[in-house]
Phi, psi and omega in degrees: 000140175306122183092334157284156171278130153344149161267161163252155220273040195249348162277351160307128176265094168254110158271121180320327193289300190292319151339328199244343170262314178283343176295275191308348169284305180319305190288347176297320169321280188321299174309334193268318180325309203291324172246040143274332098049301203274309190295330180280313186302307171337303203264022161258283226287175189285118172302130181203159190312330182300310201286284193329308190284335155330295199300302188297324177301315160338281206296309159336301172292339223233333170282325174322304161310321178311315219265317192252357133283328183250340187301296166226355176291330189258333176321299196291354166302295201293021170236328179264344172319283176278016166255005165262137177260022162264005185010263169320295200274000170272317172318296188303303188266013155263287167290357167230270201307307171304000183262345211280297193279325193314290164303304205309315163328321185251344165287328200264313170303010176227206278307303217291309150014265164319306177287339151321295210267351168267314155263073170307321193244010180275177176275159190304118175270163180315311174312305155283333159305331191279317183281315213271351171238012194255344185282314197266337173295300191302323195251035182235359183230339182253341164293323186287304158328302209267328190266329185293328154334301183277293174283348189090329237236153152260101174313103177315311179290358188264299202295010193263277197320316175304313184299351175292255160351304174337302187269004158266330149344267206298291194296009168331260213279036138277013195203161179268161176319309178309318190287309174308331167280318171305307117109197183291316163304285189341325207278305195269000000 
């Protein structure tokens, strides 16, 4: 409100737990979007062993994204959540700036997705290159923001993975959207 002082965020009372469930209920949203998406896009094209195998690299990335979010990042917020007497400024800076590239990440991975699953095998335009390693990077950076947030620690293998993704990024567009979503999986 205008004319007031700011709160501080050292004065937020966050429960971690819920905090750390309603976040990951957003992102379970963002993931199932990417794969009605995926699926709408599927189901215009002819089914054939290529288009299955498209489709699953696709489906892949996106149980892959799922996977290295929940597998160990949102339990251990919400256990380190709630045993912290910083709430409010860990709640800000996990759940909110860190979540920021985490969706941009899985939005811009369901485009790269979509440019998969419509030209699998022509060669890469810029675009599909930007979309098909820049979508797991942005959310390979915003986990990597969320888990050192949470643990203190910079997870090595996400930034292995970005510097990964980079280099497929520059060697794009020699290569087709399939190889590349394969991949992108690999990276990540």
């Amino acid at each position: 409100t205008p004319g007031l002082d700011r709160s501080k965020a050292a004065d937020w009372k966050v429960n971690g737990a819920h905090m750390a469930e309603r976040c990951a209920l957003f992102i379970i949203i963002c993931i199932g979007e990417t794969i009605l998406v995926s699926g709408r896009v599927f189901s215009e094209t002819a089914v054939t062993a290529a288009s299955l195998a498209v489709f699953a690299v696709g489906f892949l990335k996106t149980l892959v994204l799922w996977w290295i979010y929940f597998r160990f990042g949102r339990a251990r917020a919400a256990h380190v959540m709630t045993h912290s007497d910083q709430t409010g400024a860990l709640a800000r800076l996990a759940f909110t700036y860190a979540h920021i590239p985490i969706v941009v990440g899985i939005i811009v991975s369901a485009v790269g997705t979509e440019f998969l699953l419509a030209h699998p095998y022509d060669p890469a335009s810029w675009k599909e290159v930007t979309a098909l390693t820049g979508g797991p990077a942005i959310y390979l950076v915003g986990t990597l923001l969320f888990k050192r947030a949470v643990s203190g620690r910079w997870p090595l293998s996400h930034g292995a993975g970005v510097v990964f993704l980079a280099a497929i990024a520059i060697a794009g567009q020699a290569l087709t959207p399939i190889l590349i979503g394969v991949l992108a999986v690999l990276a990540l």
